[in-house]
N, CA, C and O atoms as a MOPAC input file, in Angstrom:
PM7 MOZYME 1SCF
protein

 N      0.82500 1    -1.18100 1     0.00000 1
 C      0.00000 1     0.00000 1     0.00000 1
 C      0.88000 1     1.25900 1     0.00000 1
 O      0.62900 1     2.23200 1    -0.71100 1
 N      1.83400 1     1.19000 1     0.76700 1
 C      2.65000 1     2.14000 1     0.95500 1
 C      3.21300 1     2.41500 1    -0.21400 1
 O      3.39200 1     3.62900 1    -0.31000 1
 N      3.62300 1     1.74200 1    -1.27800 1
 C      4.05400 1     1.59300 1    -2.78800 1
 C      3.08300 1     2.07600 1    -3.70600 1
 O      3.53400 1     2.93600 1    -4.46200 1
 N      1.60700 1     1.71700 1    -3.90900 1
 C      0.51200 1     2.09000 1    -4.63000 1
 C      0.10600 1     3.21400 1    -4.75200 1
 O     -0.26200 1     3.73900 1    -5.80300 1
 N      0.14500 1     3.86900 1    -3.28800 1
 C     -0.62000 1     5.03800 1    -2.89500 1
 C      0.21300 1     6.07800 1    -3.72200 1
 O     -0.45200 1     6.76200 1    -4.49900 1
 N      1.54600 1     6.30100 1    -3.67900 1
 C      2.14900 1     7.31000 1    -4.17000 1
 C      2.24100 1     7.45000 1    -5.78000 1
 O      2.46900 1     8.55000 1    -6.28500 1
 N      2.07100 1     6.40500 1    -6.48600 1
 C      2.40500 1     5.59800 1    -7.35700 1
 C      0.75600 1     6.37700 1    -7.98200 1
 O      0.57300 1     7.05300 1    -8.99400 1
 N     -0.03200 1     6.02900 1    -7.12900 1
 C     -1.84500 1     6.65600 1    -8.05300 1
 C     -1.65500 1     8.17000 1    -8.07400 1
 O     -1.91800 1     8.98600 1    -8.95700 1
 N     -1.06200 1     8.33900 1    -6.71000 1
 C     -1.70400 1     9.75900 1    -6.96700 1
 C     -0.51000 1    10.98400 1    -7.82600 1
 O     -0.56700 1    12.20300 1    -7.98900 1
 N      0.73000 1     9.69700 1    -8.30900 1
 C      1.21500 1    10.15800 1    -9.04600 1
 C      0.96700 1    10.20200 1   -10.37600 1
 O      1.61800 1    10.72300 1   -11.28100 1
 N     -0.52200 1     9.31300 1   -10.40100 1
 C     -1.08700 1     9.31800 1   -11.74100 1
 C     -0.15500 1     8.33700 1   -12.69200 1
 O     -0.21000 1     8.45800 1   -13.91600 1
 N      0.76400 1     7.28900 1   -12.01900 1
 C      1.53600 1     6.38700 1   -12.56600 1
 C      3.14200 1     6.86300 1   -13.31800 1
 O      3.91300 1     6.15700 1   -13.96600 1
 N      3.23400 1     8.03300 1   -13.00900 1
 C      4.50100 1     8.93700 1   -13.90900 1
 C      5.45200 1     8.68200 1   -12.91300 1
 O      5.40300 1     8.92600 1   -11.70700 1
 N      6.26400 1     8.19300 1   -13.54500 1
 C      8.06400 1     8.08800 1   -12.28000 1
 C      8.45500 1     9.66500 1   -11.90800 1
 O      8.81300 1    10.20200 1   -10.86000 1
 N      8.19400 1    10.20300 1   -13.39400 1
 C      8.88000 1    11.39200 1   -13.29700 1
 C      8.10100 1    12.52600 1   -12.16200 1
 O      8.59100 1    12.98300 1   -11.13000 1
 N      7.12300 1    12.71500 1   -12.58200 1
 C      5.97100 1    13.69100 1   -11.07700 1
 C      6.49300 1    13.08200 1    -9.98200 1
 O      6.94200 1    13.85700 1    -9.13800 1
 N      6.57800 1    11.74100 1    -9.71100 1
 C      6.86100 1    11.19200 1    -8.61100 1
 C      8.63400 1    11.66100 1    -7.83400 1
 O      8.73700 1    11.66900 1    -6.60700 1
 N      9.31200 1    11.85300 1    -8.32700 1
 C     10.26400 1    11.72300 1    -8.46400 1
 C     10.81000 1    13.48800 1    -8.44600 1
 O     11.85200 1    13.95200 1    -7.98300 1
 N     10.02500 1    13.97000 1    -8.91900 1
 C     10.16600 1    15.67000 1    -9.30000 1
 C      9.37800 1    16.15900 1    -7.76500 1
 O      9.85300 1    17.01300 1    -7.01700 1
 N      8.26600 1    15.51000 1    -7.54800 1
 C      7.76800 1    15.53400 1    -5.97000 1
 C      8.71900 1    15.40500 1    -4.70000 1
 O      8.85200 1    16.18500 1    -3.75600 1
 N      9.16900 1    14.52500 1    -4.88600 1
 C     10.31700 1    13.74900 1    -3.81400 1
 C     11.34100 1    14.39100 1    -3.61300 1
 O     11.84300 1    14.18800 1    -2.50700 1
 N     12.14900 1    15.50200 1    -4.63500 1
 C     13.50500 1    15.94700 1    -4.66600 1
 C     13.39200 1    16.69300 1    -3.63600 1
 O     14.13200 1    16.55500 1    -2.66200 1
 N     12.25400 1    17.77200 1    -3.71800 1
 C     12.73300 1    19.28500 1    -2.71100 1
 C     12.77000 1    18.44600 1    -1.38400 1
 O     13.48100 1    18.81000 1    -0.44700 1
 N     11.94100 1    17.24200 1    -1.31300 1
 C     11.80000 1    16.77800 1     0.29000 1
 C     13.20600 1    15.97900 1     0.44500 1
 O     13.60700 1    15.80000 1     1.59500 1
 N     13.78700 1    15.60900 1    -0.36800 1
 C     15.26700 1    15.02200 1     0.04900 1
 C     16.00700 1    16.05800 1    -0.01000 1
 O     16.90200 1    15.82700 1     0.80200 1
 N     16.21200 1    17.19900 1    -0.53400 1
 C     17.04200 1    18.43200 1    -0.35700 1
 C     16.47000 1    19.02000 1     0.78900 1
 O     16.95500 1    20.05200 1     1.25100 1
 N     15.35400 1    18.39700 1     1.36500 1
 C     15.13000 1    19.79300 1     2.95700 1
 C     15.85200 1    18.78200 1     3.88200 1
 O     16.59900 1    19.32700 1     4.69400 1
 N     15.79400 1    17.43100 1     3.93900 1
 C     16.10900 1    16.29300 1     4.47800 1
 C     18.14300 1    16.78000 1     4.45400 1
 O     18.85300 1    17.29100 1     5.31900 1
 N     18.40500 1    16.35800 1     3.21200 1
 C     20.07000 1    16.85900 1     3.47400 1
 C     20.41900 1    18.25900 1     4.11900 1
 O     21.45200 1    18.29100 1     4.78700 1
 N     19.80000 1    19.23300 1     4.01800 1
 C     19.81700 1    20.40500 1     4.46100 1
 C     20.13800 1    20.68900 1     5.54400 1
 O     21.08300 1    21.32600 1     6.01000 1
 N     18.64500 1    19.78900 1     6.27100 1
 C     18.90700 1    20.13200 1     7.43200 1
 C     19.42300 1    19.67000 1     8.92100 1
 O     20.29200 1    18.83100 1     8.68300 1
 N     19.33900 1    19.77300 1     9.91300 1
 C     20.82900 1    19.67900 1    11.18200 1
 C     20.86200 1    18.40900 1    11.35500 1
 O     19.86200 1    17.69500 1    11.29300 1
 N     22.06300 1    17.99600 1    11.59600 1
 C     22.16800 1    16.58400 1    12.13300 1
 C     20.60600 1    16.33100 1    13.11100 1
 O     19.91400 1    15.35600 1    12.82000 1
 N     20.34600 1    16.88300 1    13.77400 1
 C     19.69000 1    16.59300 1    14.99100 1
 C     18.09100 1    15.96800 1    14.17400 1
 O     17.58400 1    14.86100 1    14.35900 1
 N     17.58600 1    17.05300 1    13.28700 1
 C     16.59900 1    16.71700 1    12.26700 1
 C     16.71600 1    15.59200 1    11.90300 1
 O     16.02700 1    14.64700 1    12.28800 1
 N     17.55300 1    15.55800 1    11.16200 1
 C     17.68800 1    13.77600 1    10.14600 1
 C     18.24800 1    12.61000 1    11.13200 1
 O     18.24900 1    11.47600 1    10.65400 1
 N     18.75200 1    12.78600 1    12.53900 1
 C     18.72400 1    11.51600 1    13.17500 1
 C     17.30500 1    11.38800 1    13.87000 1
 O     16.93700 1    10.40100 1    14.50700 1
 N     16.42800 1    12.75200 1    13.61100 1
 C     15.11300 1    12.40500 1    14.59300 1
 C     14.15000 1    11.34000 1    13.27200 1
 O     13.34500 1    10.41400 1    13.37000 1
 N     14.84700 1    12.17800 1    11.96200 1
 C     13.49800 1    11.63900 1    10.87300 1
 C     13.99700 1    10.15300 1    10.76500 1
 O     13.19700 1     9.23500 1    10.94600 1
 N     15.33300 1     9.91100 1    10.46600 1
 C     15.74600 1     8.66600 1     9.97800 1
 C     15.32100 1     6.97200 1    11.19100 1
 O     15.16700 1     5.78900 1    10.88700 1
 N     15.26000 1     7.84800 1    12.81200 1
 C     15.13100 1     7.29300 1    13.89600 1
 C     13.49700 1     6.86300 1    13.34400 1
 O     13.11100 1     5.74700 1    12.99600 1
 N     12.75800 1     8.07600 1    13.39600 1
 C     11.36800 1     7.77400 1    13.19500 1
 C     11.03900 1     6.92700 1    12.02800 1
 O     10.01300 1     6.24800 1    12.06600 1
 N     11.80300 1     6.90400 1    11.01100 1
 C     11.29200 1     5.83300 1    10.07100 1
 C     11.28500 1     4.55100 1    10.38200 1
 O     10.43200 1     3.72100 1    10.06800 1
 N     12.71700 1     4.32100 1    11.30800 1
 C     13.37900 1     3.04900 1    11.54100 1
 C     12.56600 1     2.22100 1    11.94700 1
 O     12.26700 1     1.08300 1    11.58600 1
 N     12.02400 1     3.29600 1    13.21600 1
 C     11.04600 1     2.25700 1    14.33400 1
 C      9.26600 1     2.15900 1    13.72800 1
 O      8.42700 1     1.33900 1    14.10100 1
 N      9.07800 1     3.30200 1    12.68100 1
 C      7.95600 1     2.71000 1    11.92000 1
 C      7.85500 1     1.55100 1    11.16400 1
 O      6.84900 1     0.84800 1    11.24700 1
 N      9.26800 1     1.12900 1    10.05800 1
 C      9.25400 1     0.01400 1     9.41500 1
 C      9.57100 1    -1.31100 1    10.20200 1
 O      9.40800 1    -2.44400 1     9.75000 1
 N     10.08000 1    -0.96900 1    11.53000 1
 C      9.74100 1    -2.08100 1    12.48000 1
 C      8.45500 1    -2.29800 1    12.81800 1
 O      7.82100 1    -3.31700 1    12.54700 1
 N      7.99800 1    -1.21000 1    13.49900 1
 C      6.47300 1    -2.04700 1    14.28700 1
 C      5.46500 1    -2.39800 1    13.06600 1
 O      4.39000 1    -2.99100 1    13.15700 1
 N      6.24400 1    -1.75100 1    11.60200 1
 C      5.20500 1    -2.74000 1    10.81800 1
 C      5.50800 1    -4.32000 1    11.08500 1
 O      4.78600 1    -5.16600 1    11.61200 1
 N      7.01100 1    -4.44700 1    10.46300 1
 C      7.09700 1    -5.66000 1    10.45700 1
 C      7.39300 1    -6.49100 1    11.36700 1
 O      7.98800 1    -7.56000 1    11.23900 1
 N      6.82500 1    -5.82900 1    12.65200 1
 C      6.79200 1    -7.00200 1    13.79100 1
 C      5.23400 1    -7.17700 1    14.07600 1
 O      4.76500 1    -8.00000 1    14.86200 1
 N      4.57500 1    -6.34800 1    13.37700 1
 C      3.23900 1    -6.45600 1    13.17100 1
 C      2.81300 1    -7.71900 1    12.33900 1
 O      2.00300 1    -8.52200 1    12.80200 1
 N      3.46400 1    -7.89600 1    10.91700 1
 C      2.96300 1    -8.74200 1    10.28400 1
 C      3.96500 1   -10.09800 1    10.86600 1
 O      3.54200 1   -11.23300 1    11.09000 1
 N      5.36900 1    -9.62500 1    11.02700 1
 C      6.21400 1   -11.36800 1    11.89700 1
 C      5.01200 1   -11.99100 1    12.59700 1
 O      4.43200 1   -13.01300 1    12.23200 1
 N      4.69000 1   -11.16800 1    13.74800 1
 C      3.37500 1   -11.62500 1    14.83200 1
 C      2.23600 1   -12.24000 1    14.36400 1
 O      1.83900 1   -13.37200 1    14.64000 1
 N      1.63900 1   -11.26100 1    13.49600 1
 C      0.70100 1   -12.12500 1    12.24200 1
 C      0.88100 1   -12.98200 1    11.72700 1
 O     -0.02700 1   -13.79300 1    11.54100 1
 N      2.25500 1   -13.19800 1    11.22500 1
 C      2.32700 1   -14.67500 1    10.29700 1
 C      2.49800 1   -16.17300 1    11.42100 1
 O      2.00100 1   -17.29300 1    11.29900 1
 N      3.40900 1   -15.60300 1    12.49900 1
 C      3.66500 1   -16.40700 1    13.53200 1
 C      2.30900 1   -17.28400 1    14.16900 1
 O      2.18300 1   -18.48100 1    14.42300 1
 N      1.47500 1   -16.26000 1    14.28700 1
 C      0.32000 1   -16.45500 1    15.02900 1
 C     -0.67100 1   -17.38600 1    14.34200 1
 O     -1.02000 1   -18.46800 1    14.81500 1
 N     -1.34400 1   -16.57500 1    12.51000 1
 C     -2.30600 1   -17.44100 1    11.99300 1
 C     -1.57900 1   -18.45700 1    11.34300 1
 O     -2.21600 1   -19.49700 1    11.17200 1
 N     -0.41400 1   -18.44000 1    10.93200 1
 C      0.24900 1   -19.83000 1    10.11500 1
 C     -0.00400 1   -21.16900 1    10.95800 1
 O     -0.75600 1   -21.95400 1    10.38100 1
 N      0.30100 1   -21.43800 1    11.75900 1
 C     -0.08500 1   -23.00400 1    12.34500 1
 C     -1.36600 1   -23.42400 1    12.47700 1
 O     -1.44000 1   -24.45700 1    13.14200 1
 N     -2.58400 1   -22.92900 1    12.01900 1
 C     -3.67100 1   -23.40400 1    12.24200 1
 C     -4.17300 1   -23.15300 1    10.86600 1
 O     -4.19600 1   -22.15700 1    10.14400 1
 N     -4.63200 1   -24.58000 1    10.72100 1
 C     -5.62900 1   -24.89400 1     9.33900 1
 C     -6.81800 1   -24.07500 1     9.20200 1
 O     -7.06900 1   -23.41000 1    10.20800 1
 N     -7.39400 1   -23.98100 1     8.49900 1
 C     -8.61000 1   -23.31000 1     8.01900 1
 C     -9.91700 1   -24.54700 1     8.06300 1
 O     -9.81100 1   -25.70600 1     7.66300 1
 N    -10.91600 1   -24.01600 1     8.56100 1
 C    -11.66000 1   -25.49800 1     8.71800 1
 C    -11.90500 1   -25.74700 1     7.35300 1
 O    -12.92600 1   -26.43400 1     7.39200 1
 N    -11.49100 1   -25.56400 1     5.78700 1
 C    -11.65200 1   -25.66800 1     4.61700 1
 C    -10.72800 1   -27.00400 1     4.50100 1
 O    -11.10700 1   -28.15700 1     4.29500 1
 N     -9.33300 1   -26.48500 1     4.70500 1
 C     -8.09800 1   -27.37900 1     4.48000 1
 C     -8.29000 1   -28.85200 1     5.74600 1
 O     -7.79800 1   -29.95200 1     5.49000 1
 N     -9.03600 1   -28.59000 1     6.99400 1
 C     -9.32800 1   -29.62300 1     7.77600 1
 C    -10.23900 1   -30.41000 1     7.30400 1
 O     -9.79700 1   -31.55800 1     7.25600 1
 N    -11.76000 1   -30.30000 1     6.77400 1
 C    -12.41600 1   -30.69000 1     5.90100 1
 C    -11.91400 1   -31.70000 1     4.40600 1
 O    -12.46800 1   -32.73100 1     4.02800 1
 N    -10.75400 1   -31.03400 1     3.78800 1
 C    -10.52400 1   -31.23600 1     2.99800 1
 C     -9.71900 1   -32.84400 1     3.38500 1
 O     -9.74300 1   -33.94500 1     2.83500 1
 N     -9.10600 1   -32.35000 1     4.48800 1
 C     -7.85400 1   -33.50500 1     4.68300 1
 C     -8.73700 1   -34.60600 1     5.23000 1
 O     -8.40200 1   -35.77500 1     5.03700 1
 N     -9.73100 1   -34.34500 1     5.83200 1
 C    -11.46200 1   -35.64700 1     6.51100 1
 C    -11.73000 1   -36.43900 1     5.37100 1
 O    -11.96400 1   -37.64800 1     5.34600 1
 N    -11.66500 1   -35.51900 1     4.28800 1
 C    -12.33600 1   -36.04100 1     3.07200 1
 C    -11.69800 1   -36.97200 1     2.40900 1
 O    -12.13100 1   -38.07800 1     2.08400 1
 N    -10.48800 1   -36.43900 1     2.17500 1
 C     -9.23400 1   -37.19500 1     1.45000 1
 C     -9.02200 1   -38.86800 1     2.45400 1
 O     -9.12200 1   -40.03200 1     2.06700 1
 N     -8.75700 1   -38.39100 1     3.58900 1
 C     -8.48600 1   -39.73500 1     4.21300 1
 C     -9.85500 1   -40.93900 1     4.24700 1
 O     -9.59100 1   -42.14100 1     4.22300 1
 N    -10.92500 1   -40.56900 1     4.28900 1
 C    -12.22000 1   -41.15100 1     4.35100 1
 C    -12.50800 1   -42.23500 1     2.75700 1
 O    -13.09200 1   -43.30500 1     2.58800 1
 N    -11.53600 1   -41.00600 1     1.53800 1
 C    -11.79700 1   -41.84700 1     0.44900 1
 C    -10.48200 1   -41.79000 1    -0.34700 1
 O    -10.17900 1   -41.51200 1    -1.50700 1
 N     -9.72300 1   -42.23000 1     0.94100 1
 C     -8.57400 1   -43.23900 1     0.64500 1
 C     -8.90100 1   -44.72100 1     1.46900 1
 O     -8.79300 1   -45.86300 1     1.02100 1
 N     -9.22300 1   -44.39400 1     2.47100 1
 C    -10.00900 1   -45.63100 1     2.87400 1
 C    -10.68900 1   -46.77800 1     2.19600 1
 O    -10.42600 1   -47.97800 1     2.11500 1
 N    -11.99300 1   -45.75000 1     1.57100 1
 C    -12.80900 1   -46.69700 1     0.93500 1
 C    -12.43700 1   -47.03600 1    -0.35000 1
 O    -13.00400 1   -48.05100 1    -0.75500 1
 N    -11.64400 1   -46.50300 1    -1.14700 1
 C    -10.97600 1   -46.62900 1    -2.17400 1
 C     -9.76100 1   -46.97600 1    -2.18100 1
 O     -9.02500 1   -46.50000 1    -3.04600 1
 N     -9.16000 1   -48.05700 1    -1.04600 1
 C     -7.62100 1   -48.58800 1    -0.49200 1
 C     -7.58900 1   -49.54700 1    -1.53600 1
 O     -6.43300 1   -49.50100 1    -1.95800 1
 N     -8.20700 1   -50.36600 1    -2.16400 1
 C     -8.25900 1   -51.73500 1    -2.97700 1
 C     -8.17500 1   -51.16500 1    -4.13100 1
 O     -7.42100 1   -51.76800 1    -4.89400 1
 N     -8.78300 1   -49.99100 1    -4.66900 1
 C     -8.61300 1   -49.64100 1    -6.11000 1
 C     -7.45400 1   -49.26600 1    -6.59700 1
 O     -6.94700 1   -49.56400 1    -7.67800 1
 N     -6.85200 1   -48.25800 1    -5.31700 1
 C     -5.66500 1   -47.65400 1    -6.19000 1
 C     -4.55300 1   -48.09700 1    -6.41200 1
 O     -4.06700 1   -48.91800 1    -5.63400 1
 N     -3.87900 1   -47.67200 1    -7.51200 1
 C     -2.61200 1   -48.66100 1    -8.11700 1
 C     -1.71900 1   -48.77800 1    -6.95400 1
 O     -1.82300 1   -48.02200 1    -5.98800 1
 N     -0.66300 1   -49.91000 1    -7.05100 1
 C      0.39600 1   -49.81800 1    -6.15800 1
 C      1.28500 1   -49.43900 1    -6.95500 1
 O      1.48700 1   -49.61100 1    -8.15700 1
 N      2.36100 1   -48.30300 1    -5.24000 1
 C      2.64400 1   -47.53200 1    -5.96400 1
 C      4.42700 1   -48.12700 1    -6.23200 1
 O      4.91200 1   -49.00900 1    -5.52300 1
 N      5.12700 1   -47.50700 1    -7.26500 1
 C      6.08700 1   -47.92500 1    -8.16100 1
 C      7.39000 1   -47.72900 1    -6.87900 1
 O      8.56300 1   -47.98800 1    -7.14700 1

């Protein structure tokens, strides 16, 4: 999202995008050390608590099936069962 958003309302042009962005990296070099270790600090710990946002997320919903994929696996074993004599042996 963070990619898209700038990207639309740049109306898809690298160049607007890009012609947008300069004066804010020239106020960025400009200005005092103290500025750009506060901005560069503040980014840091934003692109963290994203991605300890989604680590946590993936950590959390990844080990548990979906009752779709549990269903699915009921199904499969039920007619492997009844279908144990038909299927080929395997090579």
């Amino acid at each position: 999202m963070a990619f898209w958003v700038p990207l639309v309302l740049a109306s898809f042009n690298p160049v607007v995008l890009a012609s947008d962005l300069i004066p804010l990296l020239q106020d960025f070099v400009n200005s005092n050390p103290e500025v750009q270790a506060t901005t560069l600090s503040t980014l840091s710990i934003a692109w963290a608590s994203v991605g300890f946002f989604f680590l946590i997320f993936d950590f959390v919903l990844t080990p548990f099936k979906s009752p779709y994929e549990y269903e699915a696996d009921v199904y499969m074993k039920a007619w492997e069962q009844l279908n144990h004599d038909q299927l080929p042996a395997k090579v």
